[in-house]
C-alpha positions in Angstrom: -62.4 38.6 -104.9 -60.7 38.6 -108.4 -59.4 35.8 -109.9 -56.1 35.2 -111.4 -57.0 32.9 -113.9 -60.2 34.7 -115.3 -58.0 36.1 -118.7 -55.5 34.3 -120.8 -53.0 36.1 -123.0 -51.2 35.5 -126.4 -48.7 37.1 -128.2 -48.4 37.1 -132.0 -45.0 35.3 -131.8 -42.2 34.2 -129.3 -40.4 36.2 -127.7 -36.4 36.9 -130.3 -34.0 38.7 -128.5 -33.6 41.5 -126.1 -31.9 43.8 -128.4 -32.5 47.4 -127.2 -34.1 48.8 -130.2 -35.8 47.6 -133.6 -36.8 49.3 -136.7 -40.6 49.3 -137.5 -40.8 51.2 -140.9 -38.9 54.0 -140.6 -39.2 54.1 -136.7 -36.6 53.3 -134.0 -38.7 51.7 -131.3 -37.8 51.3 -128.0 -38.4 48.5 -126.0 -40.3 48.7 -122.6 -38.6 50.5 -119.9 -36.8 48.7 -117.3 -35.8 49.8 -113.6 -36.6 50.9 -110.0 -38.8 53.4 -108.7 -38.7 54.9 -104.5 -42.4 55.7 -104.7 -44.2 51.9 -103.6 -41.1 51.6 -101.7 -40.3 54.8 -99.5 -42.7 57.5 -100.0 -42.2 60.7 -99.0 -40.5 59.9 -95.2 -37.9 57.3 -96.0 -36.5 59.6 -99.5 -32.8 60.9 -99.1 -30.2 60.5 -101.3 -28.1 58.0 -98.7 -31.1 55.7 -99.1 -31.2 56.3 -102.8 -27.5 54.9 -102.7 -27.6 52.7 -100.5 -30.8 51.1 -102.5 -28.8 51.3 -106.1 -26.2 49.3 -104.3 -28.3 46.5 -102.9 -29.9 46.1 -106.6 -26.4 45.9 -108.4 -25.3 43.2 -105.9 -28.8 41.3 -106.3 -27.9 40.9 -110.1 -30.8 43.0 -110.9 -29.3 45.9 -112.6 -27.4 43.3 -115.0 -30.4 42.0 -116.0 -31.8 44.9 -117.7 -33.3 47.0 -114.9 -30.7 50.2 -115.4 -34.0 53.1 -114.4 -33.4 54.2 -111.0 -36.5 56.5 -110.5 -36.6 59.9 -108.0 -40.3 59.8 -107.7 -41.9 62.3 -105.6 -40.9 64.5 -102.1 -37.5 65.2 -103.7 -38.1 69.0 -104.1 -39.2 71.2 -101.1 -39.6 75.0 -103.0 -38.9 77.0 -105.9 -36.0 79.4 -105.8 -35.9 83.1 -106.8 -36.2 82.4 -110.2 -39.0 79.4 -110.3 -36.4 77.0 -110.3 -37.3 73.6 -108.3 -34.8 73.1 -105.3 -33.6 69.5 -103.5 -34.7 69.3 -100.4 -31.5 70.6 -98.4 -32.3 67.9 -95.5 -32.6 64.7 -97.7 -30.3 66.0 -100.7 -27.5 67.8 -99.3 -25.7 67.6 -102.1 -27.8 68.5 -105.0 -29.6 66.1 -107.6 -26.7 66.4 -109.8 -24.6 64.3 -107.3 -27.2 62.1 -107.1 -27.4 61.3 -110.8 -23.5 60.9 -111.3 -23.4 58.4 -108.3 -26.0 56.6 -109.9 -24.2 56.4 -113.0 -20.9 55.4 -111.3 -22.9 52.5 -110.1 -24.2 51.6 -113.7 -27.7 53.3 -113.3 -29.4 55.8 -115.7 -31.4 58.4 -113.6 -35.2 59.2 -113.4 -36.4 61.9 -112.1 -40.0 63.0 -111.0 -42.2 66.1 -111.6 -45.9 67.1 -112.2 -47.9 69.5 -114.7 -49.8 71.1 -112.1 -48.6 74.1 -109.6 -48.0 71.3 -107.3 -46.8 67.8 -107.2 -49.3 65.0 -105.8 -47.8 65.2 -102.6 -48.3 69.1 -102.2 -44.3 69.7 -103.4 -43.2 72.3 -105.9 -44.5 71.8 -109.7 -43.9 72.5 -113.0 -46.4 74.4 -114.4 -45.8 77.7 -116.6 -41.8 76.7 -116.0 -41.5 73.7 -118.0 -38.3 75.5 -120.1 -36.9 76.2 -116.8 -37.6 72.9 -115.2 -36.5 70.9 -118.4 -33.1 73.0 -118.1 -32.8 71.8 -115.1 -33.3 68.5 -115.8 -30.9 68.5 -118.3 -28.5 70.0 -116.4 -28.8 67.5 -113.4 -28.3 64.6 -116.8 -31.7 63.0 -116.2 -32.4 60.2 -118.1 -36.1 59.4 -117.2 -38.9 62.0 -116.4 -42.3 60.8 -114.7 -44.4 63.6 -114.9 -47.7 63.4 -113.4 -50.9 64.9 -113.4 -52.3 66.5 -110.2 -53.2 69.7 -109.3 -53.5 71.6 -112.6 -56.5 73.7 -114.1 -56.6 71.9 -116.5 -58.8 68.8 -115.7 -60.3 68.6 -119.3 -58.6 66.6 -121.6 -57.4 69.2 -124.0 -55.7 71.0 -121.1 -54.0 68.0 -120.0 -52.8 67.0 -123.3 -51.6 70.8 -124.1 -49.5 70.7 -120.6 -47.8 67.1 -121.8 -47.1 68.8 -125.3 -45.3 71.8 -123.0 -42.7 69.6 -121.1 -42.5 67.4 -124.2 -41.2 70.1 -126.2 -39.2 71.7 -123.4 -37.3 68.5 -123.2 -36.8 68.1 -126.9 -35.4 71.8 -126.7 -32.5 70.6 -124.0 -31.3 68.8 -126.8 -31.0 65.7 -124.0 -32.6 62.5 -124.6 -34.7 61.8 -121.9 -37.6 58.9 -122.0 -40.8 61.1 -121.3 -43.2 59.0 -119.0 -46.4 60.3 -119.2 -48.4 60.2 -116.0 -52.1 60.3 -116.5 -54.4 57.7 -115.5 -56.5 57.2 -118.1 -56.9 54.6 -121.4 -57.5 57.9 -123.7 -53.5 58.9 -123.2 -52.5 55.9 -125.4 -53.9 56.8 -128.9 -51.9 60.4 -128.1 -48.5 59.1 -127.9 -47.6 62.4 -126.0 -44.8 60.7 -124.5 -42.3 57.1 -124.5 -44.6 55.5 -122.3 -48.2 56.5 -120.8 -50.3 55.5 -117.8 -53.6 54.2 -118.5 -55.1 53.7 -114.9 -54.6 54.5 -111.4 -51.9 53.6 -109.1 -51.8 49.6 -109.0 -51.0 49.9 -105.3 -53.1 46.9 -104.5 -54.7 43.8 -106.2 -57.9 45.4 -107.0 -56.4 48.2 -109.0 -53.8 45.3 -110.4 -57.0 43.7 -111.9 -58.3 47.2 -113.0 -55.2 47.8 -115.3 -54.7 44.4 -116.9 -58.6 44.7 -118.0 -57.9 48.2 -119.2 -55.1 47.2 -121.4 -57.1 44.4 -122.9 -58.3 47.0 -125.8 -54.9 49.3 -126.0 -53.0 47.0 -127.9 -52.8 48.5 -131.2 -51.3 51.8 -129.6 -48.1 50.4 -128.3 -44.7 49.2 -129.4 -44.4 48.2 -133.5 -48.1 48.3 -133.8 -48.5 52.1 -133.3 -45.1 52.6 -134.8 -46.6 50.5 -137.9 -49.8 52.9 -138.1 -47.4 56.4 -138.0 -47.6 56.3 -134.1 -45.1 57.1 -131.6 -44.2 53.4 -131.1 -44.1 53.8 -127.1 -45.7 51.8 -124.5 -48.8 51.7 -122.1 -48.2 51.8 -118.6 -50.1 49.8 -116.3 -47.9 51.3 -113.3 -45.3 50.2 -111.3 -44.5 46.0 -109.5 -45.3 45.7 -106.1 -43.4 43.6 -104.0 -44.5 40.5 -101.8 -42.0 41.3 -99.1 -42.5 42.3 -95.5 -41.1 45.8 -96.1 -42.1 49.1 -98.6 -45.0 51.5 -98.6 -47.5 48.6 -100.4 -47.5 45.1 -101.3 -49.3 42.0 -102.7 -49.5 38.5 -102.0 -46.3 36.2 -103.1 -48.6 34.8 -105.9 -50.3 38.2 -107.0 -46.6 39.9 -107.2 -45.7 37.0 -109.6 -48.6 36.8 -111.6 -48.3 40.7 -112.1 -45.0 40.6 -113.1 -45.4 37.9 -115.9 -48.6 39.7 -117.0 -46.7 42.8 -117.4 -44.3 41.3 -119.3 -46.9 39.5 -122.0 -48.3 42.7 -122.2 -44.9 44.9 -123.2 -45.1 46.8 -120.1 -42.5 49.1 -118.5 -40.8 46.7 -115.4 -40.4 49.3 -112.7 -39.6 47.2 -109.5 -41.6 49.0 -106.7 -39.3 47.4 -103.5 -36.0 46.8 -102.3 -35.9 44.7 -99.6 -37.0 41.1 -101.7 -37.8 38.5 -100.4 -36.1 35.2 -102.0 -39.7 34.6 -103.7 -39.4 37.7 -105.3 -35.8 38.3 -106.2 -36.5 34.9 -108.3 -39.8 36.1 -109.7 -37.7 39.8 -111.3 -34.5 37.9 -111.9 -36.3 35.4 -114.3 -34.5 35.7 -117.6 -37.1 34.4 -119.9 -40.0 36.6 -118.6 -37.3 39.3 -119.2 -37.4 38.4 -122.6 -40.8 38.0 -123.5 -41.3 42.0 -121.8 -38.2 43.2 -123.9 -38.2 41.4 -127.1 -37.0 43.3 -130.6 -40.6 42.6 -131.8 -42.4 44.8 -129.3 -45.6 43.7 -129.5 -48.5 43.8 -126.7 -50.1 40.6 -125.8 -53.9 40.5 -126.4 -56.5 37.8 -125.1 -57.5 35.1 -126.3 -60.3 34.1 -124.3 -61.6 35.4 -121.0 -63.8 34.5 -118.5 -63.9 37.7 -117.0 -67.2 40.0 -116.3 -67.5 43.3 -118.4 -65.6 46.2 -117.1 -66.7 49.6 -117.8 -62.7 51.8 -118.2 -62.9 55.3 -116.8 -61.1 58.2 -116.4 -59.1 58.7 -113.3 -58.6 62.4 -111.9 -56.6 63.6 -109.2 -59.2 64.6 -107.2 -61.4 61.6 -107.1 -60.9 59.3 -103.5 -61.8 56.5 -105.6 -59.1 56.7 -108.5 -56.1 57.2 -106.1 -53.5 55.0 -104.0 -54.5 53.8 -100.7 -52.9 56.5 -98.6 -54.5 58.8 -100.1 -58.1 57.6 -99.8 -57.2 57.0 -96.1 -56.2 60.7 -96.0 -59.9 61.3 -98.0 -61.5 59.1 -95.6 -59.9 60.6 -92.3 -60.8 64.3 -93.7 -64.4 62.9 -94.6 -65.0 61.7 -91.2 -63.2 65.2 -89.4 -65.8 67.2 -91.8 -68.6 64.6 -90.7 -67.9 64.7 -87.0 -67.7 68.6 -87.3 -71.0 68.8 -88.9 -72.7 66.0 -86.0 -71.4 68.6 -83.5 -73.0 71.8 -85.2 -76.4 69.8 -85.3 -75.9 68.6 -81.8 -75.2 72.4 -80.5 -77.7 73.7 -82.7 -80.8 71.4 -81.6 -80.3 72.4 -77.8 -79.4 75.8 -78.3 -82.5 75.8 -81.0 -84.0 73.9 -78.4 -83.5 76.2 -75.3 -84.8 79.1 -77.2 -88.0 77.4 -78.5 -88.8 76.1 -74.7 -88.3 79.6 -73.5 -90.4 81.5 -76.1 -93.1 78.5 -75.3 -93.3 79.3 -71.5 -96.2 81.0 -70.4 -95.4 84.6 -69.5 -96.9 85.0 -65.4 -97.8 88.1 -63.8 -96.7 89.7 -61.1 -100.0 90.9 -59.0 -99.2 94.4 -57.7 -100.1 94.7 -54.0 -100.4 98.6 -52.2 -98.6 98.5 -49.1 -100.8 99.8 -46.3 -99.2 102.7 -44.0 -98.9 101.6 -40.7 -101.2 102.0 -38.0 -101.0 105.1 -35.2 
């Protein structure tokens, strides 16, 4: 239904060097982030720290780590309950050993670790969150040596917008407090994150789990240009990055994909527009393990200058951005509107049967108060004869 050729991009210049940082005035920006995240690949079932492993392995000998993806991202289902004193704890099934072996493997391997967490009392997958123990948690964190925190956005109170920002500001600050530097990866949803610079990076739609919502985050970052990279940094701003989510793969494997050409044509789009390159699979097809190993899309995503492409003409219709919330079927990842759709039609099914029983018990009543009431005649027996 949406065309891959509807928008055309520019950037202000070509693409210098992939140096890790610039100086933009007097601020160090950071060029997009670049990595691998188990959420589009595993989900919750698949997650253990063998397959975390085993998964860091495959991408070092693919090449893929020494091209710049180095982010190897925990996302969700990692936690199972909060100890005694609040504190998150590993699941003891799929994590044995603790998260802290988990991030010094990784880094034996060559990988910086990422880590996931949310700002409400649970995580988007009904785990264990963060919210009134972000010091605690961020201790944590820094304990384990995370490099990389995701922190997303369901299940808090606070579904307003100054709630939301004044839980980012919390783990923001709880972070800084560690005295660790870990890139903060705000996890929101929404186009109004990026003027805030509440973090190093900042999603700006829902999950792009499929082409549809691919389409939906390209046309939402057509107007979020001047919020990212030297631009902001240029204005005073934080210099970070929007986040149109994470790649999905072609391949036969993982919890989502696209088609060959969509996967391609994300990932160079992602890469004109400065986005964070979070590969979403593991198992690659050929097709794709040439698409994320190409060196010169590399460069034009991690560039010293660190500017956002913007379009230059478009034949594309008017979108209208919105707001995503955690709550809306509409605004999430597939799974979950099939979870939406299969409680919808429970509640629906329910509700036919409570009708049905209720028009022939309704029914049964009305028939017997509508039945004309017969009388008995009363007949005297006669006594008997001599």
């Amino acid at each position: 239904f949406f065309s891959t050729r509807c928008f055309f991009f520019e950037r202000s210049t070509p693409p210098a060097t992939t140096d890790s940082r610039m100086v933009a005035g007097a601020k160090a920006v950071v060029v997009p982030a670049m990595g691998y995240n188990t959420w589009n690949d595993l989900r919750c079932e698949g997650l253990t720290a063998r397959r975390v492993l085993e998964i860091a392995e495959k991408l070092d000998a693919m090449g893929l780590r020494e091209r710049g993806y180095e982010y190897f991202n925990v996302d969700d289902c990692w936690a199972t309950a909060l100890g005694e004193e609040g504190e998150l704890v590993a699941d003891p099934v799929a994590f044995p050993d603790g998260m802290l072996n988990v991030s010094r493997s990784l880094r034996m391997r060559g990988f910086k670790f990422g880590l996931y967490a949310d700002r409400g009392y649970l995580t988007c997958a009904g785990r264990p969150g963060s919210r009134g123990r972000e010091r605690l948690h961020a201790a944590q964190f820094a304990e384990w040596e995370v490099d990389y925190l995701k922190y997303d956005s369901c299940y808090s109170p606070n579904v307003r917008r100054e709630g939301a920002i004044r839980d980012y500001r919390r783990m923001r600050e709880a972070l800084r407090a560690t005295g660790r530097d870990v890139l903060f990866a705000v996890c929101g949803w929404s186009a109004w994150y990026a003027p805030l610079a509440l973090g190093d990076q900042w999603r700006i739609s829902a999950d792009a789990d499929e082409w549809a919502n691919v389409y939906v985050a390209i046309r939402t970052n057509e107007d979020l240009a001047d919020f990212a990279g030297a631009r902001s940094a240029r204005k005073g701003g934080g210099g970070g990055f929007n986040d149109p989510d994470m790649l999905v793969g072609s391949g036969a494997k993982g919890a989502v994909r696209l088609t060959p050409r969509q996967s391609r044509t994300q990932f160079a789009l992602w890469a004109v527009m400065a986005a964070p390159l979070l590969l979403g699979a593991s198992d690659l097809s050929d097709w794709d393990l040439e698409t994320y190993s190409n060196t010169d899309v590399i460069a034009v995503d991690r560039d010293h200058l660190a500017i956002q492409g913007t379009p230059v003409r478009s034949t594309c219709p008017a979108i209208t951005v919105r707001d995503n919330w955690w709550c809306s079927p509409w605004s999430m990842p597939q799974d979950v509107v099939h979870v939406w759709r299969a409680a919808l039609a429970r509640l629906a099914i329910t509700a036919l049967a409570v009708a049905a029983v209720s028009l022939v018990v309704g029914g049964a009543f009305r028939e017997e108060r509508q039945r004309p009431n017969k009388k008995k005649k009363k007949t005297r027996r006669r006594p008997p004869r001599g």
